[in-house]
N, CA and C atoms as a LAMMPS dump frame, in Angstrom:
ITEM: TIMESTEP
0
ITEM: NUMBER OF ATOMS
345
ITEM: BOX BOUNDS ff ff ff
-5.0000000000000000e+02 5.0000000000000000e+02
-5.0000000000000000e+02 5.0000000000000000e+02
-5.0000000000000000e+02 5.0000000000000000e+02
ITEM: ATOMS id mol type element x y z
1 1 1 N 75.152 317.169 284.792
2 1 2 C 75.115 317.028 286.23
3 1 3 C 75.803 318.229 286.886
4 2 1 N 77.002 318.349 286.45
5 2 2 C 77.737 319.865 287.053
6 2 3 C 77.671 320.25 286.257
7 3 1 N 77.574 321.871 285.994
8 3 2 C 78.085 322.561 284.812
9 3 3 C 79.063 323.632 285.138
10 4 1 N 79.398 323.742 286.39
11 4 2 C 80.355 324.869 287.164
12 4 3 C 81.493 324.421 286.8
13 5 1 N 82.977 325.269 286.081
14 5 2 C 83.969 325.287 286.65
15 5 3 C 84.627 326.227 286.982
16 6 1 N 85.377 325.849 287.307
17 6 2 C 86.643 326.486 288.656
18 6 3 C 86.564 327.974 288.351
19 7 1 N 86.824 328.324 287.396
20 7 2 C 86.885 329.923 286.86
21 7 3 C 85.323 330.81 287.311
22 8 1 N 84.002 329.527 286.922
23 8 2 C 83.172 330.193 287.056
24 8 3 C 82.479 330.274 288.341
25 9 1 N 83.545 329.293 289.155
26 9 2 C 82.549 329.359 290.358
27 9 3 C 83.657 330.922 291.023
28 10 1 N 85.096 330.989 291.069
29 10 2 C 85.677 332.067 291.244
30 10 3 C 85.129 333.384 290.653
31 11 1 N 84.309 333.326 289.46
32 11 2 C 83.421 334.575 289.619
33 11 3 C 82.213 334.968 289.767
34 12 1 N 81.775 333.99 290.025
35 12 2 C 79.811 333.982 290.297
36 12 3 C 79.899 333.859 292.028
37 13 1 N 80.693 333.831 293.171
38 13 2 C 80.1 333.549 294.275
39 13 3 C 80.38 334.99 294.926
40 14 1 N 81.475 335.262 294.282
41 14 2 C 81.779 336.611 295.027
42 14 3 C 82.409 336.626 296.6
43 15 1 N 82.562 335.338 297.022
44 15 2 C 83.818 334.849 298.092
45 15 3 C 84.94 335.431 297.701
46 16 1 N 85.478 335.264 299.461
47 16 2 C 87.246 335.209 298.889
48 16 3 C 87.885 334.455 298.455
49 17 1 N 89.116 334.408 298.104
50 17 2 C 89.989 333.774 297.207
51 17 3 C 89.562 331.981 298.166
52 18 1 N 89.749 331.739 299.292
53 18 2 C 90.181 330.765 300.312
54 18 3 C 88.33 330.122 300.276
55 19 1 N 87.574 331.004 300.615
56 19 2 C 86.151 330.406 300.71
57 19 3 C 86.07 330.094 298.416
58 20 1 N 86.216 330.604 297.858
59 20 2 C 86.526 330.054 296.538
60 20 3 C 87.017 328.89 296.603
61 21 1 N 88.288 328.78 296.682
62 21 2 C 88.996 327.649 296.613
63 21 3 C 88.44 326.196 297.478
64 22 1 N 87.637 326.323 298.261
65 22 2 C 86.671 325.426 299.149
66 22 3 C 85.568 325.006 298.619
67 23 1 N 85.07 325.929 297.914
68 23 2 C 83.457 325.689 297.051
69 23 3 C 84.132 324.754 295.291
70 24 1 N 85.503 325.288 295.102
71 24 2 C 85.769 323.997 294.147
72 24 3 C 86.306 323.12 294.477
73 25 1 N 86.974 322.949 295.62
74 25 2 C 87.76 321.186 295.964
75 25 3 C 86.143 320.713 296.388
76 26 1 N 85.692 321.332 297.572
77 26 2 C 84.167 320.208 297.497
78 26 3 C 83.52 319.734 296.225
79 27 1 N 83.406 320.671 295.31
80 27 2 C 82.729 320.285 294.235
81 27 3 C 83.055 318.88 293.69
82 28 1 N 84.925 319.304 293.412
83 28 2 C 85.331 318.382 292.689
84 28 3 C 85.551 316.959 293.778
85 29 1 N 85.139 316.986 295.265
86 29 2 C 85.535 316.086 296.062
87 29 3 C 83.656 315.128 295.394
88 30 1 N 82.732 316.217 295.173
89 30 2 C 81.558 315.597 294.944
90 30 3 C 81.404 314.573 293.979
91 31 1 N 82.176 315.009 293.098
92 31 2 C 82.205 314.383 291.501
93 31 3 C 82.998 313.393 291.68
94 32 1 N 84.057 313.069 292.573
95 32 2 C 84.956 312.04 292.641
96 32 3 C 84.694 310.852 293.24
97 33 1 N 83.623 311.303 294.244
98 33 2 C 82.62 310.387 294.971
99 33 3 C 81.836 309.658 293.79
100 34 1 N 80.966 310.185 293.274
101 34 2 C 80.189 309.813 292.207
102 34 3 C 80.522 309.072 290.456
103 35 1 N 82.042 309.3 290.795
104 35 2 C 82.838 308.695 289.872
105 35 3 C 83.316 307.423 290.194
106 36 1 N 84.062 307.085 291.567
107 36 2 C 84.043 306.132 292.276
108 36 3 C 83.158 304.966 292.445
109 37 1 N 81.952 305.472 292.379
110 37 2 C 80.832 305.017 292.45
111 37 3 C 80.47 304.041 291.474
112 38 1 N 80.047 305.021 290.306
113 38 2 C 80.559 304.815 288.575
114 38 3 C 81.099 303.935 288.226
115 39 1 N 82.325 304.198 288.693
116 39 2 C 83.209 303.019 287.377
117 39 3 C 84.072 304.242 286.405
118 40 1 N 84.865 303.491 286.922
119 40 2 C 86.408 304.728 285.856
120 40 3 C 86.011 304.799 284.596
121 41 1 N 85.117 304.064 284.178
122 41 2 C 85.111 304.418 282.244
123 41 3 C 82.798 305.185 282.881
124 42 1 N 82.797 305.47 283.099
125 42 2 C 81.511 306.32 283.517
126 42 3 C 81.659 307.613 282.844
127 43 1 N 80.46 308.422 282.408
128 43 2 C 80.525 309.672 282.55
129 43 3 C 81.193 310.452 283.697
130 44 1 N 80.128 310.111 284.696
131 44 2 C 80.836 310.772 286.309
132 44 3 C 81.996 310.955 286.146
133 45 1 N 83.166 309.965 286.038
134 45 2 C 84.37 309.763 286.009
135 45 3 C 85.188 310.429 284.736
136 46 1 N 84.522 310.77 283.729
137 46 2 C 85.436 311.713 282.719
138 46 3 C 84.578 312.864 283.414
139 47 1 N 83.583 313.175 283.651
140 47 2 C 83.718 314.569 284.117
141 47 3 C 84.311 315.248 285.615
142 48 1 N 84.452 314.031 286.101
143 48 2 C 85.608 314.305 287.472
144 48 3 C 87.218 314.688 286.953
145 49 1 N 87.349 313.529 286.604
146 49 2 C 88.764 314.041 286.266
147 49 3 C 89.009 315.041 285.36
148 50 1 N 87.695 315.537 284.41
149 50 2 C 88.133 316.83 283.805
150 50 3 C 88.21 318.136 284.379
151 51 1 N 87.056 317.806 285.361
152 51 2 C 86.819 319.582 286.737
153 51 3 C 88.361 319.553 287.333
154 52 1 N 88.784 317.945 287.87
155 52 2 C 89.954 318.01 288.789
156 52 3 C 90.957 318.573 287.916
157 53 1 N 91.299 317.947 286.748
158 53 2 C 92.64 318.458 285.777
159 53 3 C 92.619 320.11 286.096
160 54 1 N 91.57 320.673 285.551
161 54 2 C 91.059 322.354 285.335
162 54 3 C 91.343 322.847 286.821
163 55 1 N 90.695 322.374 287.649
164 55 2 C 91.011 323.011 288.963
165 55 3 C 92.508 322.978 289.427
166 56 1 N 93.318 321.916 289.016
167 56 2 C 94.87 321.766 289.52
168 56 3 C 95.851 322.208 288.515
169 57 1 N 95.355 322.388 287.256
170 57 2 C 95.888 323.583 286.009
171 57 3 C 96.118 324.976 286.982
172 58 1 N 94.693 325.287 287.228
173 58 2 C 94.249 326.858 288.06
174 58 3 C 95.43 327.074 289.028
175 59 1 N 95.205 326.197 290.27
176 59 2 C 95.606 325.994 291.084
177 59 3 C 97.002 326.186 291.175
178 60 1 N 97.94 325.558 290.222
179 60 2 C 98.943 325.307 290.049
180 60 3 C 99.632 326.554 289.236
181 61 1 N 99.214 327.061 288.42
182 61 2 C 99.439 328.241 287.891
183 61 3 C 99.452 329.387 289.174
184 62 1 N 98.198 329.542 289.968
185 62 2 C 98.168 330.857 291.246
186 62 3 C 99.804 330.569 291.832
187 63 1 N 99.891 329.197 291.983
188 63 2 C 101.04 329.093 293.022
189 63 3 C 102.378 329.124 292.467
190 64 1 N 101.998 329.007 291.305
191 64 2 C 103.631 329.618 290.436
192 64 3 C 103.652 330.673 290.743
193 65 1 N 102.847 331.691 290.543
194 65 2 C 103.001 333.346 290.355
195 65 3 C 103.57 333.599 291.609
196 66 1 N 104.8 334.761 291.929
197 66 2 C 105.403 335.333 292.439
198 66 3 C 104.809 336.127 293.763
199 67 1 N 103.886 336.527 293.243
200 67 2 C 103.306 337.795 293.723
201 67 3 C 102.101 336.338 295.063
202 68 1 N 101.878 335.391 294.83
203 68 2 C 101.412 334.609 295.567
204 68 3 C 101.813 334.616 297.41
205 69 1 N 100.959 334.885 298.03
206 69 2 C 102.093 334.596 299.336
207 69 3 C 102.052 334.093 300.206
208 70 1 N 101.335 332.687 299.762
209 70 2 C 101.543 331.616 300.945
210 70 3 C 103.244 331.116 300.751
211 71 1 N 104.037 330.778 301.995
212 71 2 C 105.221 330.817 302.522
213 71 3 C 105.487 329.619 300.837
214 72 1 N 106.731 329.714 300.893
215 72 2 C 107.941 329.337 299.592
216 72 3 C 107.681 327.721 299.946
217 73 1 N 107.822 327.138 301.045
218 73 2 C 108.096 325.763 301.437
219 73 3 C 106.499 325.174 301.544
220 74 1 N 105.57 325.822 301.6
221 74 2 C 104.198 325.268 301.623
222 74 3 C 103.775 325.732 300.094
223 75 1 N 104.272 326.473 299.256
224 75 2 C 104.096 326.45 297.907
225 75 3 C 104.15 325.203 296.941
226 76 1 N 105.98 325.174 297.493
227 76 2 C 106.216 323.847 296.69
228 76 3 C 105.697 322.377 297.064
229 77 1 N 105.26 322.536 298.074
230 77 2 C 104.386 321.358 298.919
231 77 3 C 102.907 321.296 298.058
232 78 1 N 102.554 321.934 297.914
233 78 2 C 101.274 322.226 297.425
234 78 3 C 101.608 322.207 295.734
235 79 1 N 102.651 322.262 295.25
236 79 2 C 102.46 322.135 293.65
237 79 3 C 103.062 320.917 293.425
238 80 1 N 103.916 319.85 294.709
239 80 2 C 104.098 318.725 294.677
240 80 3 C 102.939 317.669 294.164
241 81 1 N 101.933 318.147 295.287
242 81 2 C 100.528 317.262 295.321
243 81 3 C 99.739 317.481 294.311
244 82 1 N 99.931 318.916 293.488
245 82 2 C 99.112 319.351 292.701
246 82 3 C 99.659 318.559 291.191
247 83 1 N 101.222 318.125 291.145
248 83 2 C 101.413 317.449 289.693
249 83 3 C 100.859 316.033 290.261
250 84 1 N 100.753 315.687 291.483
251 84 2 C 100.392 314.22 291.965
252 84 3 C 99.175 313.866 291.552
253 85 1 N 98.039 314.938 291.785
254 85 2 C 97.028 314.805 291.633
255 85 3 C 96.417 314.517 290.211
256 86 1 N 97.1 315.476 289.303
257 86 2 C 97.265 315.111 288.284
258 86 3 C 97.523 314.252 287.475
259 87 1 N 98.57 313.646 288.019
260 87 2 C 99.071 312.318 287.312
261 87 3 C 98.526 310.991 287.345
262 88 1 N 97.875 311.262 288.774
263 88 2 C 96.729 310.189 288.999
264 88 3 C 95.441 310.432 288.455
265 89 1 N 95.172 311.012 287.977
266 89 2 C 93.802 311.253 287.239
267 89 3 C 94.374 311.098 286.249
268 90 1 N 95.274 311.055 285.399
269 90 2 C 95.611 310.628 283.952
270 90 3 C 95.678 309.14 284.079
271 91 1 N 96.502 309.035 285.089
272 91 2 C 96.302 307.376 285.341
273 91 3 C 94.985 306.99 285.483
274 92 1 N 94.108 307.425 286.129
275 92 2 C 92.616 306.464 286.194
276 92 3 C 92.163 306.223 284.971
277 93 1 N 92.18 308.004 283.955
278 93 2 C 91.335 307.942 282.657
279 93 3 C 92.102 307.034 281.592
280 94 1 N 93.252 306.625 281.979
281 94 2 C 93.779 305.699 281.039
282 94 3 C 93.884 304.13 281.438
283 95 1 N 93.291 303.943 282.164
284 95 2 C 92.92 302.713 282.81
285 95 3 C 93.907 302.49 283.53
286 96 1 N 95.337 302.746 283.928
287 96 2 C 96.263 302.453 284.782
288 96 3 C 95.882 302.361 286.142
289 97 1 N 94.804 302.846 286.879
290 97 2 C 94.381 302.725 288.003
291 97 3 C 92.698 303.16 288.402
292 98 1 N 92.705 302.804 289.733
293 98 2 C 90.896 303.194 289.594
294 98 3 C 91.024 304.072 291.276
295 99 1 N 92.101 304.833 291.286
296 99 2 C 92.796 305.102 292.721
297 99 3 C 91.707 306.519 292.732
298 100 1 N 90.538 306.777 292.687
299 100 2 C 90.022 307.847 293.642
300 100 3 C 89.76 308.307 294.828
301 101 1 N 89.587 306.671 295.884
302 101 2 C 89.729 307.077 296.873
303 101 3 C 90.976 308.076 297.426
304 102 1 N 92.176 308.132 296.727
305 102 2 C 93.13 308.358 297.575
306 102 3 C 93.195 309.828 296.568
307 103 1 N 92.133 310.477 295.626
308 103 2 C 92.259 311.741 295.202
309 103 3 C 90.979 312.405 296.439
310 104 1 N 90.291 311.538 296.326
311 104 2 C 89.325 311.95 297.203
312 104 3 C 90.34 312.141 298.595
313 105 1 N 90.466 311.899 299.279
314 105 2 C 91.125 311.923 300.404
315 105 3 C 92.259 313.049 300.709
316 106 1 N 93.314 312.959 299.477
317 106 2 C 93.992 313.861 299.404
318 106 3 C 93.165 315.296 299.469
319 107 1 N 92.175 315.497 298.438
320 107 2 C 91.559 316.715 298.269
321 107 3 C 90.696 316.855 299.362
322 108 1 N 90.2 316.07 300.287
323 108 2 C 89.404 316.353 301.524
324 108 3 C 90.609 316.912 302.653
325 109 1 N 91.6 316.329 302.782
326 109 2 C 92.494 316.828 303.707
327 109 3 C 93.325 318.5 303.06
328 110 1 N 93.135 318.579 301.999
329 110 2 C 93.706 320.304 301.966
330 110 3 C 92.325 320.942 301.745
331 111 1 N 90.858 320.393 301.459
332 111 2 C 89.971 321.263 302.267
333 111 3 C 89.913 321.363 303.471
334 112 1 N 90.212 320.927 304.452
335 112 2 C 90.325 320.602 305.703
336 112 3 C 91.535 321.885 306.152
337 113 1 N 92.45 321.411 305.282
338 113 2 C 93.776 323.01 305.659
339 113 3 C 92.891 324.279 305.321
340 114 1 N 92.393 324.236 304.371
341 114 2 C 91.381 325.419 304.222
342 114 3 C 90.663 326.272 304.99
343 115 1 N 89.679 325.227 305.746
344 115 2 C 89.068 325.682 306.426
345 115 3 C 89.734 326.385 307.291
């Protein structure tokens, strides 16, 4: 169903870093929809939470690096949500929860900062 990730959509569109980073939270906002949909033990749903893991690995790594320069206090804000996000997608794939709406949501509102 998808075969894009995060790395490859950062080098096949030839956007900037910010229009990049928009073309994979939608993606992965797509797949989360369709996982939701699904049923937490679905395909949809292991391949959501695997794009999301990969994209908030990525993600989370840019915003470690130094040389990064969105402001210090919206960094750590952003790698707050980014172990959050995470942890809740380990939680769904392990049956502890079936909480996508609220990954979906989260990840629609920092596409939304994006824009």
């Amino acid at each position: 169903m998808y075969k894009f990730n995060y790395a490859e959509v950062l080098n096949e569109t030839g956007q900037s870093g910010r229009e990049d980073e928009c073309v994979a939270i939608e993606q992965s906002i797509d797949m989360l929809r369709a996982a939701e949909a699904a049923g937490t033990r679905s395909r949809e749903a292991i391949e959501a939470l695997f794009y999301l893991r990969r994209l908030w690995s990525l993600l989370l790594e840019d915003l470690g690096k130094p040389e990064n320069d969105l402001p210090q206090s919206l960094r750590a804000d952003l790698i707050s949500i980014g172990i959050w996000m995470m942890r809740e997608a380990e939680n769904i794939r392990t049956g502890n929860s079936d909480n996508f709406k609220g990954l979906i949501d989260v990840s629609t509102i920092i596409l939304a900062g994006l824009k």
